[in-house]
C-alpha positions as CSV (number, residue, x, y, z in Angstrom):
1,X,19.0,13.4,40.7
2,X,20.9,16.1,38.1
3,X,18.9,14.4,35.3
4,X,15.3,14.7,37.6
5,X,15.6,18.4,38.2
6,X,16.9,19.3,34.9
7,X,13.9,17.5,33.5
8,X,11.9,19.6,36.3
9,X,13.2,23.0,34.8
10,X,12.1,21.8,31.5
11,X,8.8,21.2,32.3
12,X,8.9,24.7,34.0
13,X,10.1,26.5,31.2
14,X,7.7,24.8,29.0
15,X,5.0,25.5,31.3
16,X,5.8,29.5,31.3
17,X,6.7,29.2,27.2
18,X,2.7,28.1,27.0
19,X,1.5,30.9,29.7
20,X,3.3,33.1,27.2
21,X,1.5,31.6,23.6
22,X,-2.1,31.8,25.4
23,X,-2.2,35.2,26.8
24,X,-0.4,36.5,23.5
25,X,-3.2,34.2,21.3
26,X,-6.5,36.0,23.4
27,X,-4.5,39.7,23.1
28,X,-3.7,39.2,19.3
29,X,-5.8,37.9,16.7
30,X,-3.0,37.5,14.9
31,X,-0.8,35.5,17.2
32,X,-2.0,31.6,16.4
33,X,1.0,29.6,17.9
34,X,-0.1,26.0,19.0
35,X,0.6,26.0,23.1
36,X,3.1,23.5,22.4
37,X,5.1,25.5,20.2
38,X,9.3,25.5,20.4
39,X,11.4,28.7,21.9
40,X,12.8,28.8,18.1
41,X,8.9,29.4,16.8
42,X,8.2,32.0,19.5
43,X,11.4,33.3,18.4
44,X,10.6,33.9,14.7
45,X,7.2,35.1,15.7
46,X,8.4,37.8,18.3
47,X,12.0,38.6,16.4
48,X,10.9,41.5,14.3
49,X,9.2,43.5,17.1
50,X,6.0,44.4,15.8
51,X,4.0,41.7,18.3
52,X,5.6,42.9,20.9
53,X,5.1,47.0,20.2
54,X,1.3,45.6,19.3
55,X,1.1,44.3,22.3
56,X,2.4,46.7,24.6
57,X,-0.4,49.2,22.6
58,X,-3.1,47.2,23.4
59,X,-2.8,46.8,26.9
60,X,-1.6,50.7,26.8
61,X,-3.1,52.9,24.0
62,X,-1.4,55.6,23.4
63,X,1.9,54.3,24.8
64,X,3.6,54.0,21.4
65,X,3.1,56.3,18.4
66,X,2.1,55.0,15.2
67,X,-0.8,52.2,14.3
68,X,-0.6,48.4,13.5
69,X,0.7,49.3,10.2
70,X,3.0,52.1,10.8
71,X,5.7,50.7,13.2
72,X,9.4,51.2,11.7
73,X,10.5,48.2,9.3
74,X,13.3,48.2,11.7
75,X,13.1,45.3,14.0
76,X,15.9,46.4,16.6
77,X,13.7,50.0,16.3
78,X,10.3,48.0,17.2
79,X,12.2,46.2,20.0
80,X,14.0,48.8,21.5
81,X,10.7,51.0,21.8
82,X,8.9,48.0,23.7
83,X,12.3,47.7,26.3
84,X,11.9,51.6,26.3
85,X,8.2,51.0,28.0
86,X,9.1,48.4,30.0
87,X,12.1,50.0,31.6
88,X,9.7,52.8,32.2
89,X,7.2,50.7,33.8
90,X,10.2,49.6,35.9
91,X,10.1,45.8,35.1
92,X,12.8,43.1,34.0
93,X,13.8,43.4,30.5
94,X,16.0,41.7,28.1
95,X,18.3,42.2,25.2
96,X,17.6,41.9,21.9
97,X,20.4,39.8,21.5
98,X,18.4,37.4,23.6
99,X,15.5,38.0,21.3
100,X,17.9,37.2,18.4
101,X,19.9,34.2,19.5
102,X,19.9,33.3,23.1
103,X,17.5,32.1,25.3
104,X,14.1,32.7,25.5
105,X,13.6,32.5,29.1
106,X,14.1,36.3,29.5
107,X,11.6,37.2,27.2
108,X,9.0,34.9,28.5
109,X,9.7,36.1,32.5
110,X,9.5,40.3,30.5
111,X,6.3,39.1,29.4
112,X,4.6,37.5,31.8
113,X,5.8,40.4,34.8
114,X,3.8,42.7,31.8
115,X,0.7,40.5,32.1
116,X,0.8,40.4,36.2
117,X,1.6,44.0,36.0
118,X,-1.4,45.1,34.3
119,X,-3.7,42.5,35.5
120,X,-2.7,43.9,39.2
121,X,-3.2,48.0,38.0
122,X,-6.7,46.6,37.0
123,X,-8.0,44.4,40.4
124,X,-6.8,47.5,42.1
125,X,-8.9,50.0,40.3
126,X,-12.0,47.2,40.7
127,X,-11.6,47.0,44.6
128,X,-11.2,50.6,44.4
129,X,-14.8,50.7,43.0
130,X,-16.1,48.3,45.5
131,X,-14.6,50.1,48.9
132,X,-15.1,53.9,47.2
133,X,-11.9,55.1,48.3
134,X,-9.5,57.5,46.5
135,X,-6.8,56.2,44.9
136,X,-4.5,57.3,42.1
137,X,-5.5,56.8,38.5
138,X,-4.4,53.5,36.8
139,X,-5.4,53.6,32.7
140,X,-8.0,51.4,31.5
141,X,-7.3,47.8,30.0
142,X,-9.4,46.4,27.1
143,X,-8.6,43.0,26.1
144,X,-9.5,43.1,21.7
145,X,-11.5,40.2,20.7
146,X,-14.3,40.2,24.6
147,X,-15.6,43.8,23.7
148,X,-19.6,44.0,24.4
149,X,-21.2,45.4,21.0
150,X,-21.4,49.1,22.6
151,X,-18.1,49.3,23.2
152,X,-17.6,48.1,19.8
153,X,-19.8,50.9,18.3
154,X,-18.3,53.5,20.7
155,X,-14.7,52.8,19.6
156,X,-14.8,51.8,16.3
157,X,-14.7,55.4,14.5
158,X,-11.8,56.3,17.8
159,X,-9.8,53.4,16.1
160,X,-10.5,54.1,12.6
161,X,-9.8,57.8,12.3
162,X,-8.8,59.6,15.3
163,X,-4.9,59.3,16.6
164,X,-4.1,57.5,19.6
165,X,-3.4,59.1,22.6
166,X,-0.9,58.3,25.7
167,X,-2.8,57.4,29.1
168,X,-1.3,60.0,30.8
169,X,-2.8,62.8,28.7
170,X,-6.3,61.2,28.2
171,X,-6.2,60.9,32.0
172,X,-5.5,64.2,32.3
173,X,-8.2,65.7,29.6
174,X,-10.6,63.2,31.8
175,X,-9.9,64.7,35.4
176,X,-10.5,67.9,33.7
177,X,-13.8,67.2,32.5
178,X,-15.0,65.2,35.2
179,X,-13.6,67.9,37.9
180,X,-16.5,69.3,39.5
181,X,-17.4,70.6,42.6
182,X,-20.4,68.9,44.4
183,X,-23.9,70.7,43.1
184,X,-22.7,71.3,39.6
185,X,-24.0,68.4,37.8
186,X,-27.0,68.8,37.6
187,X,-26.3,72.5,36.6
188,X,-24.7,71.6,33.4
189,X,-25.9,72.5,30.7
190,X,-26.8,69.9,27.8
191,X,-24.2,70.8,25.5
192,X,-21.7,70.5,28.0
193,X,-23.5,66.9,28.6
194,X,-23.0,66.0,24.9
195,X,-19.7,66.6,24.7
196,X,-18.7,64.3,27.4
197,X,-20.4,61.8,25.9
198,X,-19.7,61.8,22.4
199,X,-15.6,62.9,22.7
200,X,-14.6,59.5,24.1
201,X,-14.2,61.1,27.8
202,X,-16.1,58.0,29.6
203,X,-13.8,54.9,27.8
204,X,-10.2,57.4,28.6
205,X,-12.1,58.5,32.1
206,X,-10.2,56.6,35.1
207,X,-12.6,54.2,36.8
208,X,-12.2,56.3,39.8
209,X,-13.5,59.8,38.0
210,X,-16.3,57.9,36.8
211,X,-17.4,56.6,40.9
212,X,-16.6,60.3,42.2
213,X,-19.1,61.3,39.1
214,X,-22.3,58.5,40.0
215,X,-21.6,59.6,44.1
216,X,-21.7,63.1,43.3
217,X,-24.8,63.1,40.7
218,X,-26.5,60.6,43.5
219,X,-25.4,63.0,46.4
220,X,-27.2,65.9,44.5
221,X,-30.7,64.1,44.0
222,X,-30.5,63.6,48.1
223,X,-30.1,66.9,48.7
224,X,-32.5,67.9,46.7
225,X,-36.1,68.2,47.9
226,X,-38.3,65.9,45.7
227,X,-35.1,63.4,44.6
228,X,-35.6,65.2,41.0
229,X,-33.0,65.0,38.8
230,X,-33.0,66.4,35.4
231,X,-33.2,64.1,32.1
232,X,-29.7,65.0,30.8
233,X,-28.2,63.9,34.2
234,X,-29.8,61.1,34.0
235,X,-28.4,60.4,30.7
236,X,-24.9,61.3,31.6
237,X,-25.8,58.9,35.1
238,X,-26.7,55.6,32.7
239,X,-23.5,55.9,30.2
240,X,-21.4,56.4,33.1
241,X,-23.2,53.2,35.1
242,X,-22.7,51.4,31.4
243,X,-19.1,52.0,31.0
244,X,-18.5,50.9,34.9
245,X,-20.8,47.8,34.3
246,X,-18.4,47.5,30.8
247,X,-16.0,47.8,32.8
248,X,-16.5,45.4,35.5
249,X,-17.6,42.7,33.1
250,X,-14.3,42.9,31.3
251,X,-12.9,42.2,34.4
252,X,-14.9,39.4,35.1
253,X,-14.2,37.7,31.8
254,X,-10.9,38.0,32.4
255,X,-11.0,36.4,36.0
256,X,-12.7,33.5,34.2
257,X,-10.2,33.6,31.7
258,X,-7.5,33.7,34.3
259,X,-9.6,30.9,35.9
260,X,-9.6,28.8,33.1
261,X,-6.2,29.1,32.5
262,X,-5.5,28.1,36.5
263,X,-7.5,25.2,36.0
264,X,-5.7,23.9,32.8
265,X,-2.3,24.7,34.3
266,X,-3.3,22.7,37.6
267,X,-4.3,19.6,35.4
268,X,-0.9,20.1,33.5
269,X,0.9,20.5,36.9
270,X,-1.0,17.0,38.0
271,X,-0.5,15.3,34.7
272,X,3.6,16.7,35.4
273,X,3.7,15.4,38.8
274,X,2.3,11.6,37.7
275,X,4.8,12.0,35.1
276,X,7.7,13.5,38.0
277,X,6.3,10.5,40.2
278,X,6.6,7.4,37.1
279,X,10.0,9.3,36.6
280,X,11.4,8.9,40.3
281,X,10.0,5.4,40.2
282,X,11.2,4.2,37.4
283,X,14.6,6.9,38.8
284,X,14.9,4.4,41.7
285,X,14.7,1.0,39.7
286,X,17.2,2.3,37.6
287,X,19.2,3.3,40.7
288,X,18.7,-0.3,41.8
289,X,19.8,-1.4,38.5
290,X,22.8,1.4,37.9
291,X,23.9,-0.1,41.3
292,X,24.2,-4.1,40.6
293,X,25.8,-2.8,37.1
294,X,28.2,-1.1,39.4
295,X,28.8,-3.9,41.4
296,X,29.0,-6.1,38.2
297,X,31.9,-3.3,36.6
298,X,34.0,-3.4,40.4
299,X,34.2,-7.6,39.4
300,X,35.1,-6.7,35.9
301,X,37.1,-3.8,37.1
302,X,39.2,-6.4,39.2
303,X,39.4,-8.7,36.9
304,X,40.6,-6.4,34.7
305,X,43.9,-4.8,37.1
306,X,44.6,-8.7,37.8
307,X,44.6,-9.2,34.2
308,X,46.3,-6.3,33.6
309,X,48.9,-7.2,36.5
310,X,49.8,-10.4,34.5
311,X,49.9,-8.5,31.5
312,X,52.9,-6.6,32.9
313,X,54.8,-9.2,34.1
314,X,54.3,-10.8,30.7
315,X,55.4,-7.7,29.5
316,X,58.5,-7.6,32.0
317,X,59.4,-10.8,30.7
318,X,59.1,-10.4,27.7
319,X,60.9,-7.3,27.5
320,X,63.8,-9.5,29.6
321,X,63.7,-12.2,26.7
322,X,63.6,-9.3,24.2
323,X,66.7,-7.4,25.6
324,X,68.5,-11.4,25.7
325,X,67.4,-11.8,22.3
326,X,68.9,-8.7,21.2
327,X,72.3,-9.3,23.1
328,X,72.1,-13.1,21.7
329,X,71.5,-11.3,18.2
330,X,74.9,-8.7,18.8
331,X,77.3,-11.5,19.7
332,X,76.3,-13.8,16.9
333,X,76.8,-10.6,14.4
334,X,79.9,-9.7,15.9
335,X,80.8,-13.5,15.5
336,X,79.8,-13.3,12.0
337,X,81.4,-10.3,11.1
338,X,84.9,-11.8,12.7
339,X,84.2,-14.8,11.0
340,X,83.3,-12.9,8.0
341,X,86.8,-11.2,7.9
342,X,88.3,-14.2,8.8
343,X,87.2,-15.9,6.0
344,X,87.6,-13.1,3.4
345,X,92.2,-13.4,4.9
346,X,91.3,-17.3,4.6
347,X,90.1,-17.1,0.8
348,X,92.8,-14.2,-0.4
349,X,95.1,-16.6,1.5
350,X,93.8,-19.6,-0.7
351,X,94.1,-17.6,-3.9
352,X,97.2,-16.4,-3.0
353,X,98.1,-20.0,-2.9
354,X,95.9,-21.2,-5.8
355,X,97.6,-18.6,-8.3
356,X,101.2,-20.0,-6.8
357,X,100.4,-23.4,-7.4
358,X,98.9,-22.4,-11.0
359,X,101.9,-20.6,-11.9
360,X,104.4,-23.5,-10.5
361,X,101.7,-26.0,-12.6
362,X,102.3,-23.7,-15.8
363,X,106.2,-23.4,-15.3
364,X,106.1,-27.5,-14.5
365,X,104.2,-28.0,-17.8
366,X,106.4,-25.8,-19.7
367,X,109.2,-28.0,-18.5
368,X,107.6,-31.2,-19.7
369,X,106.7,-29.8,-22.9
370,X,110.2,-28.6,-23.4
371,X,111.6,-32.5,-22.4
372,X,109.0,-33.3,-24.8
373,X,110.5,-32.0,-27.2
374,X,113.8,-32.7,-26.6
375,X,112.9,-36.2,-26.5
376,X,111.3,-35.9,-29.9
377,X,114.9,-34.2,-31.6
378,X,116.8,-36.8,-29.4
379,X,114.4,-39.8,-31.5
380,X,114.7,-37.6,-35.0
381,X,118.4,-37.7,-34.4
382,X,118.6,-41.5,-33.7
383,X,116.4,-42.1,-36.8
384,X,118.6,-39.6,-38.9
385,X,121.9,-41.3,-37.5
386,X,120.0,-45.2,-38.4
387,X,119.2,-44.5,-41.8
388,X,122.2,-43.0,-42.3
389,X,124.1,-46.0,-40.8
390,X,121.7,-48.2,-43.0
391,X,122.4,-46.5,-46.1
392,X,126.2,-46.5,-45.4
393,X,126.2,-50.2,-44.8
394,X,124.0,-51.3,-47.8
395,X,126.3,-48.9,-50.0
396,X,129.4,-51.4,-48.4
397,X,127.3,-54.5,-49.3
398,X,127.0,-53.5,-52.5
399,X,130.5,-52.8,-52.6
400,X,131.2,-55.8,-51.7
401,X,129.0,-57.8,-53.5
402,X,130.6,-55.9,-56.5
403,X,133.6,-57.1,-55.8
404,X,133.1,-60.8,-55.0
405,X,131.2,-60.8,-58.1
406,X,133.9,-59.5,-59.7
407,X,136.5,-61.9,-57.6
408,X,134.8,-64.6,-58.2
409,X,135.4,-65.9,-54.3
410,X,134.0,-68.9,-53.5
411,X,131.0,-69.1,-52.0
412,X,132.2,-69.9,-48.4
413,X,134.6,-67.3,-48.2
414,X,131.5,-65.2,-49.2
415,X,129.5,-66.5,-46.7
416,X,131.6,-66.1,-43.9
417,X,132.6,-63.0,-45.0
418,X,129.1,-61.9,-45.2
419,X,128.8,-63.3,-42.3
420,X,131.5,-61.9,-40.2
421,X,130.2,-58.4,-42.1
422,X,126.7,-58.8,-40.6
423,X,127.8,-59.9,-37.4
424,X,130.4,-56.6,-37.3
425,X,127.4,-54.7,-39.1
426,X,125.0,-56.5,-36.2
427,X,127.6,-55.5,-33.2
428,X,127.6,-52.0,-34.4
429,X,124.3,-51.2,-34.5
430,X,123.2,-53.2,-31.7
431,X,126.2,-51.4,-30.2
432,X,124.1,-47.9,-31.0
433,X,121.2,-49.0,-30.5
434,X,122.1,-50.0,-27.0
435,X,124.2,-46.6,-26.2
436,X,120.9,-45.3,-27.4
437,X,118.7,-47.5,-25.5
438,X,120.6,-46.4,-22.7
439,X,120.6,-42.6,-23.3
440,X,116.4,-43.0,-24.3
441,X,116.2,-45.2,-20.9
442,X,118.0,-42.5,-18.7
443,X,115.9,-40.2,-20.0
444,X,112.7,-41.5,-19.9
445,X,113.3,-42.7,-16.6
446,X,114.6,-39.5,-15.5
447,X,111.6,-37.9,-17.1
448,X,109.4,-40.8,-15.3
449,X,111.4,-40.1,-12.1
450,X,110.1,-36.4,-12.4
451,X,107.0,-37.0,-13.4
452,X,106.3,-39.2,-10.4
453,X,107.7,-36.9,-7.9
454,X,105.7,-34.4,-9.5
455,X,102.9,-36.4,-9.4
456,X,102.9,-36.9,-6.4
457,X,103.4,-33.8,-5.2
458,X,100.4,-32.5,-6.8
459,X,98.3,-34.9,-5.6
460,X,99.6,-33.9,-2.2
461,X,99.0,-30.6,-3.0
462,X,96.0,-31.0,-4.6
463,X,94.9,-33.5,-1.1
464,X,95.7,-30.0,1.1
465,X,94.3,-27.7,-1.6
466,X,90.9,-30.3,-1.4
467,X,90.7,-30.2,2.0
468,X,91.6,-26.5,2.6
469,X,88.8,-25.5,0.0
470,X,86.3,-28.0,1.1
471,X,84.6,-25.0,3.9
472,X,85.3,-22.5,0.6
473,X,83.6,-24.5,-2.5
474,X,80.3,-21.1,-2.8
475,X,83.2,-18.6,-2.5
476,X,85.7,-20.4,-4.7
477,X,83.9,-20.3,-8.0
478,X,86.6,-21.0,-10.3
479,X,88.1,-24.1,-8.1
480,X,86.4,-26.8,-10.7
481,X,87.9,-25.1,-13.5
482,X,90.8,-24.9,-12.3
483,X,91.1,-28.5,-11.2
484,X,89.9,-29.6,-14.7
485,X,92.8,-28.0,-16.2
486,X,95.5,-29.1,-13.5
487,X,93.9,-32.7,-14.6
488,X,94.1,-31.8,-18.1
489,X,97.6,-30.9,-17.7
490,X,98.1,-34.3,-15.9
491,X,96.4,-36.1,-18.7
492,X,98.9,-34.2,-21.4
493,X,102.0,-35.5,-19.4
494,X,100.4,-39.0,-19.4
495,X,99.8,-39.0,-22.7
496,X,103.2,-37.6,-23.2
497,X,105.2,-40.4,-20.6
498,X,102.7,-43.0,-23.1
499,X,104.0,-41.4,-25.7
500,X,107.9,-41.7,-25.1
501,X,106.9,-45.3,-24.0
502,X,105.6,-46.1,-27.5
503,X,109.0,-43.9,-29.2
504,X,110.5,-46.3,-27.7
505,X,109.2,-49.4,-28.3
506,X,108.4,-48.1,-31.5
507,X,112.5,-47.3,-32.1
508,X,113.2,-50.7,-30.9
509,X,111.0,-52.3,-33.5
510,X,112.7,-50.5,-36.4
511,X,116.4,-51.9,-34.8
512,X,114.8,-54.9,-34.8
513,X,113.4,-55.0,-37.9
């Protein structure tokens, strides 16, 4: 219903906008708006002021100074002089903001109180003619562009060359002209007849000056004897009955226009009202149809909240599995951080122990190096001692074979005394060679004693250090290398228990040999 009426005021305000255009359009020559035309158009048509100062002078010569031409270039001055008359006239105005930039449905009401104004001033001074009563003097109204050709030829050299003059004085120079007392028309004198005529007096007279004249000149010719009235009279009688007959037809012409315009605003009003109807009609379908959509968006709508109901519950649990999640999350951090720190005591425990067991491998290897050695001095010494036992007993043989050759002993005595010499030379050495036997065999089986235990003992330690750094192998970088060397070490004392082994064997080949 607040769509229908606003669409009502529009077609009002349109309706009063076009009023406006067509009265201005049959006042103006100038003024060729299309009925149709927007509030901005009337805007930029009326915004300078010189329409509306043109306008108020033709519906009231006189009332502004100046011509067409001569109004101030000063729009606020041209529209401040039109407000000026209209206050005077005692109708509703407007601002010339308004006229600038607001809305034009103040200026179109000004207007069109203007037009009903002066339209009622002049059906007042025409059923003033028709019931010949007194009433006060309203100023004439021509409407420029319906003049009869007289009128035409009696105001063209007015408009041309003479100054404009306000209605008040012109009805005042009028009154005084026309203000006789009855019998003295047909008294005046022809001059006085002329100059009525020809100053403009009858088209500035009121219409009710130029009644009391026609009653008084026809009052005179009854009174008078034979009806005779003289020729000037007579003359002064048919310009006066011309301008009332002038008079009256302009008024008729503008009923018909007024008429007219009636009639086309009636057809608008009826071709509005079919429209107002189709409007309300097709208003009450799309009630109909603004009412099942209704219905449809209540289903929706609860559709929607139950929807929107599960959606919070989701959201409730979800936020309950969030909130686990996150507790879930802190424990297993915590966990890992204790974890974390245990592991980091765990692995400086480890290489605590891993630099322990390197240094005790180092010290262990030192040791075997050192019985290495020893071994090697103890060998070098029984070598030393053999040779030198050799060469002492060769230097006897040939001592002795000296000495039998020079003896001359028989060859049994030799033989058994070389024999009893290399079983004596045999006894000794083996005698030695056993003591030394003995010392190499307590020592290599001391050494092999040792070397097992320690064996053993690193692979024990090795088992624990395997298993200990089996959770530990990403953190313990340098495990393998240090493994290869402990192994490498290992190697060295096999290679070094392999070779006493073949010292020895190697020893008791030379004894044997």
């Amino acid at each position: 219903m607040g769509t229908f009426g606003g669409q009502f005021e529009d077609f009002h305000a349109d309706d009063r906008r076009a009023e406006v255009i067509d009265w201005l359009g049959g006042l103006l020559p100038e003024f060729d708006l299309p009925l149709d035309s927007s509030d901005e158009e009337l805007r930029e048509y009326l915004i300078d002021g010189t329409a509306l100062c043109y306008t108020a002078d033709k519906l009231m010569p006189g009332v502004l100074e100046g011509v067409w031409g001569g109004y101030a270039s000063d729009h606020r001055s041209n529209v401040k002089k039109f407000l000026s008359v209209i206050a005077e006239m005692g109708l509703p105005g407007f601002s010339v903001k308004d006229l600038e930039e607001g809305s034009m449905s103040s200026i179109v009401e000004c207007l069109l109180a203007l037009r009903d104004n002066v339209s009622a001033g002049l059906g007042e001074n025409m059923s003033n003619y028709a019931a010949k009563t007194p009433s006060r003097p309203v100023a004439p109204v021509s409407t420029p562009g319906r003049r009869s050709p007289g009128e035409d030829r009696r105001r063209g050299l007015w408009d041309a060359k003479s100054p404009q003059r306000s209605p008040l004085l012109s009805g005042q120079k009028a009154n005084e002209v026309f203000q006789f007392k009855r019998g003295q028309y047909t008294d005046l004198p022809a001059a006085k007849i002329s100059e009525m005529i020809q100053s403009n007096s009858l088209d500035n007279a009121p219409t009710q000056s130029l009644l009391r004249v026609v009653n008084g000149i026809l009052d005179e010719s009854i009174e008078r004897k034979r009806g005779e009235i003289p020729h000037r009279v007579v003359y002064l009688l048919r310009n006066v009955v011309q301008e009332i007959e002038h008079r009256i037809s302009i008024q008729a012409e503008h009923i018909r226009n007024q008429n007219s315009i009636i009639k086309t605003r009636e057809d608008k009003y009826r071709s509005k009202i079919k429209a107002l109807e189709t409007l309300v009609n097709g208003t009450n379908e799309e009630n109909e149809m603004a009412i099942n959509r209704l219905e449809l968006v209540k289903v929706e709508k609860s559709k929607i909240d139950e929807r929107r109901k599960i959606g919070e519950q989701d959201m409730v649990r979800l936020m309950r599995e969030k909130e686990n999640a996150e507790n879930t999350v802190t424990n297993l951090q915590q966990e890992i951080q204790v974890m974390s720190r245990m592991f980091e005591e765990y692995r400086e425990q480890m290489e605590e122990k891993t630099s322990q067991m390197e240094e005790h491998l180092t010290l262990r290897a030192k040791e075997a190096e050192f019985l290495l050695t020893q071994s090697k001095k103890r060998v070098e010494e029984v070598e030393t001692a053999s040779e030198l036992q050799s060469q002492l007993w060769s230097k006897k043989a040939n001592t002795f074979r000296s000495f039998m050759d020079n003896q001359k002993l028989s060859i049994k005595v030799s033989v058994v005394y070389l024999c009893v010499i290399k079983f004596f030379q045999i006894l000794v050495y083996s005698f030695l060679t056993i003591q030394l036997f003995q010392d190499i065999r307590i020592s290599s089986q001391s050494i092999k004693q040792e070397m097992f235990a320690l064996q053993m003992k690193w692979r024990d330690e090795i088992s624990n250090i395997g298993l200990d750094l089996k959770g530990l192998v990403d953190a313990a970088e340098n495990y393998h290398g240090v493994l290869a060397e402990n192994q490498k070490l290992f190697n060295e004392v096999q290679e070094l228990k392999g070779n006493s082994c073949a010292v020895y064997c190697w020893s008791t080949l030379c004894d044997c040999n």
